[in-house]
N, C-alpha and C positions, 0 to 999 in steps of 0.2 A: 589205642587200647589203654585201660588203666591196668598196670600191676603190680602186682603184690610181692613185693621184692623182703624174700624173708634172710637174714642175714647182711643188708642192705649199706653197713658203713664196714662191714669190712670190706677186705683187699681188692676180691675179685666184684664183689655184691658193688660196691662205690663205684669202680669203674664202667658198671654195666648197666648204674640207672643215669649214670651222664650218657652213654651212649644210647638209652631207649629216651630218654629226652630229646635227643640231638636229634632220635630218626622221628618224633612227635608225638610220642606217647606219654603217659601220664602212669606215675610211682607213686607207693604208698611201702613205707620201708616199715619194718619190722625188726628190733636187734637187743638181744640182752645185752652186749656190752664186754661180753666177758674179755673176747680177744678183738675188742677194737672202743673205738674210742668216739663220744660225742660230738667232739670237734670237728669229727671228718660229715658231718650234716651239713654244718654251714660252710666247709670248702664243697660240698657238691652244690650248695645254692649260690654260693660265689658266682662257680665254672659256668652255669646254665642259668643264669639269673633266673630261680623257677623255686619258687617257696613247696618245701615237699612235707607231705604228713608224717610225723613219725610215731611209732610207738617202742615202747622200752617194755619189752614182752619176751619172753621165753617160747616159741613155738611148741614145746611139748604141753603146754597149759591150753588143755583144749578150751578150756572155758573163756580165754583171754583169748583166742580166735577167733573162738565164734562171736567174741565182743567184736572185733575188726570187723570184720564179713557182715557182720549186721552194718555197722555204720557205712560200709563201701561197696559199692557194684563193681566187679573185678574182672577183668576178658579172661586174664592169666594168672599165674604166679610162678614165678622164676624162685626155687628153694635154693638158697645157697647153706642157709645158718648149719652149723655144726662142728662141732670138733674134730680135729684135720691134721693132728704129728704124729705119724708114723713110730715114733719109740714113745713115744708119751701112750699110744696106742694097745703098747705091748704092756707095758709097764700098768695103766688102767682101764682092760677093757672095759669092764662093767661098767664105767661110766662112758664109756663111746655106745657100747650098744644101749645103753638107756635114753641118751640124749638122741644120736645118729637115727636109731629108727621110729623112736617114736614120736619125733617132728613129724618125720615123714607119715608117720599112721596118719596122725594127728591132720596135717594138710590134705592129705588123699580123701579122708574121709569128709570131712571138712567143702573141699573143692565138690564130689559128688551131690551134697547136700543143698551147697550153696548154688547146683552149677556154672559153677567155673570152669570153660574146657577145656582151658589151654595148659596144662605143666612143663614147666620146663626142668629137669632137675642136674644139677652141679654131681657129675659124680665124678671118676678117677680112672687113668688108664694101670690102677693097682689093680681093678677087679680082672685082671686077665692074668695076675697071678706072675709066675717064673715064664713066658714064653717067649722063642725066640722074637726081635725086632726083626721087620718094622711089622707094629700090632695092627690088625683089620680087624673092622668090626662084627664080621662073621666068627673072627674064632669062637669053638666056644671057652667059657669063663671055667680056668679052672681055680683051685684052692686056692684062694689069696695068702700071702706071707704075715700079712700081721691083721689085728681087729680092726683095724681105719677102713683097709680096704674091704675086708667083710660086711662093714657094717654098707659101704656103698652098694658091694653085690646084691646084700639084700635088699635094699633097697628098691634096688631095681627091680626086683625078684615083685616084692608088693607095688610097684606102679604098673610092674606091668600086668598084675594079674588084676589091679583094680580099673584096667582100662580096658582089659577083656571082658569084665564083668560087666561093664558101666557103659552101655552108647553112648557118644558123643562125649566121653571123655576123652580128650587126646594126649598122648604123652611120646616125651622128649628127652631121651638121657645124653646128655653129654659127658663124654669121656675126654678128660684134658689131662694133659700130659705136664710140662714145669712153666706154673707162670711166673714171670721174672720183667720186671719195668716197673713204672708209672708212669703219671698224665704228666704231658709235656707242661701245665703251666709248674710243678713241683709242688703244689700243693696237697695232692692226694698219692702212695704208695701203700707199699706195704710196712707196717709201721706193726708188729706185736707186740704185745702187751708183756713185760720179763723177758729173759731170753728167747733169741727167736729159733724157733725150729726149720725154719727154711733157709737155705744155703743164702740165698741173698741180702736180708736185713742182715745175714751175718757178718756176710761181705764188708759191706755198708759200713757197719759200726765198726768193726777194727778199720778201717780206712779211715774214720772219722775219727778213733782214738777214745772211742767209748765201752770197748773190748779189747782185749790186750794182743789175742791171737784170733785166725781162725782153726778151726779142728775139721779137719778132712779123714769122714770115716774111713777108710781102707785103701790101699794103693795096690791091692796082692789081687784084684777083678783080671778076668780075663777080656782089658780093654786095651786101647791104645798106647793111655799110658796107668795105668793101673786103677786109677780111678774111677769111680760110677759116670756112665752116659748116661743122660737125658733128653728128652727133646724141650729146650727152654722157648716160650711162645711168650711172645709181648701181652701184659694186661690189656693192653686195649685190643689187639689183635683179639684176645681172648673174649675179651665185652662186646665188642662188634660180633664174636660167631652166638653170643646167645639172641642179641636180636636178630640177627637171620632165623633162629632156631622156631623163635614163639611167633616171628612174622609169619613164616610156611608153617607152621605146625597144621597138620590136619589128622585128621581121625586116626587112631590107630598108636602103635611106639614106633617110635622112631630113633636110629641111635649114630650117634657120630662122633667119632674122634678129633679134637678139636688140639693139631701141633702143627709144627712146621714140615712134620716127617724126614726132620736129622740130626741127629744125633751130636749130643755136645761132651765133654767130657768135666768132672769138675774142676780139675787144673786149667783148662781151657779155656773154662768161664775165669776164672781165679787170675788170667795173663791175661786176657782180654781186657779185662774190669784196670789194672793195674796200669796196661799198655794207652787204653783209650786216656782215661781220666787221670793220666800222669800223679798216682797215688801209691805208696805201697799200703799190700797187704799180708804184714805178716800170719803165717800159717804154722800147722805141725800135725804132719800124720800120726793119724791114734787109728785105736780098733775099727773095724768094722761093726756098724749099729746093725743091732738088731732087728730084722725085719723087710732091710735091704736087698735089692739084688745090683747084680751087674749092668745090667743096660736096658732102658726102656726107652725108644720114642714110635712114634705114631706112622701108620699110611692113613692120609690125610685127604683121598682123594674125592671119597664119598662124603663128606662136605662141599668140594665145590663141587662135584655135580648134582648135588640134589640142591644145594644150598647156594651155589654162586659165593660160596665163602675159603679164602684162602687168606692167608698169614702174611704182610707186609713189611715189620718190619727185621730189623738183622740183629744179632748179637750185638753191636757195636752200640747200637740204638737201647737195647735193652740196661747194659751196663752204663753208659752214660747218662741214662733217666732215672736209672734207682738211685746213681750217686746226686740225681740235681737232686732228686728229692731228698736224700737222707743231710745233704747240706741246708737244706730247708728248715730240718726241725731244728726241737732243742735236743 
């Protein structure tokens, strides 16, 4: 298949067209750039010696889509691109729901026009809001805690009503839970652009002695040890569940949680990372952010049985691949 990988040199998006290459499919990336970087094009031509198209586009610019889609015959398209920090979230919704939904217009529409039948789309185990773990994909969705995950809810909300409308449009939501790793050669991670808003680069860089501390939002959860759980899932574990996803896509939505289904705690991560990679990482608990809860990871189950897909590697693997990588850069 050829697709259309929109978000494509970032974190999750990079690791997901070396893995649609690897299964022999052909990508055509799409990325303004904002939270990711150039560079990461030619480590993915490195890894898969496979010269890929790019373009340096905004997905809400319908007019700069339809320029793509005229030039390229498409099976699929995997949407990853959009704005993704939970307090950044809070702090600017208006610009998540300008960006966040109306890529997605923009491609829905778009994909019916052109058609293209396969969607695959990047959403968040945020759209199911405060509810008890472990999340199935039948609960239903209630209010999400901040705009990030609203803007996925709805999202979902228009793929799915534009695949009820539209025969032979098929559509794919993935709901993933914390991805945390990189590709084993350390060339490609998760690398943000300024401060990173995910626990890991955070990690990372105070390890690295590029941050002075890390800030662990709240320790007062009613967790283990007070800290937030999550279900942390290897990037590639994670780029391996979306080509499952657009390979079986058939008619209709379809929706899957994409974790390990157990729960980690962030002290946990934070001693693991320290214990493996014989590093410290100074820390210091501050407030709880806004927008947060207590514990989330995934039942995971209805991936592999629709999908034949399940989650391979460990925690130990995940913290020791973010650190080859963050030793990699500058």
């Amino acid at each position: 298949m050829n697709i259309f990988v929109t978000g494509g040199t970032g974190y999750i998006g990079s690791h997901t067209c070396i893995e649609l290459i690897k299964s022999g499919h052909q990508v055509v990336i799409a990325d303004n750039l904002v939270n990711s970087k150039i560079e990461v094009l030619s480590h993915i031509e490195t890894i898969t010696g496979v010269s890929i198209p790019f373009y340096e586009a905004d997905v809400t610019d319908e007019a700069k889509v339809r320029d793509i889609f005229k030039a390229h015959k498409f099976d699929g398209i995997i949407h990853f691109a959009g704005l993704k920090a939970v307090g950044e979230s809070v702090a600017k919704p208006l610009a998540y729901y300008y960006n966040n939904l109306v890529s997605t217009m923009v491609l829905a529409k778009l994909a019916v026009e052109f058609d293209i039948p396969k969607f695959v789309f990047s959403s968040s185990a945020t759209v199911y809001g405060d509810q008890p773990s472990p999340l199935k994909e039948d609960m239903p969705l209630m209010k999400t805690t901040n705009p990030y995950g609203e803007t996925k809810a709805m999202s979902e909300r228009i793929l799915t009503d534009a695949a009820a409308a539209n025969e032979g449009f098929a559509v794919t939501l993935l709901r993933y839970f914390n991805p945390v790793g990189a590709h084993e050669s350390g060339l490609i991670g998760e690398d943000p652009n300024g401060i990173p808003n995910n626990l890991m680069p955070f990690v990372t860089r105070v390890a690295k002695g590029k941050l002075e501390k890390l800030s662990i939002f709240g320790d007062d959860y009613d967790t283990v040890d007070g800290t937030g759980v999550r279900d942390y899932i290897h990037v590639v574990d994670l780029a391996k569940g979306h080509v499952k996803a657009i390979e079986h896509l058939t008619e209709g939505v379809h929706i899957y949680n994409l974790g390990t289904g157990k729960g980690t705690s962030v002290l946990e991560l934070v001693h693991a990372f320290i214990k493996e990679n014989q590093v410290e990482v100074p820390y210091a608990i501050v407030g709880r952010r806004p927008g947060d809860i207590a514990t989330c990871y995934a039942d995971a189950e209805k991936a592999w049985k629709e999908l034949q897909w399940k989650t391979t590697f460990t925690i130990e693997d995940m913290v020791r691949d973010s650190w080859n990588f963050e030793k990699n850069t500058k």
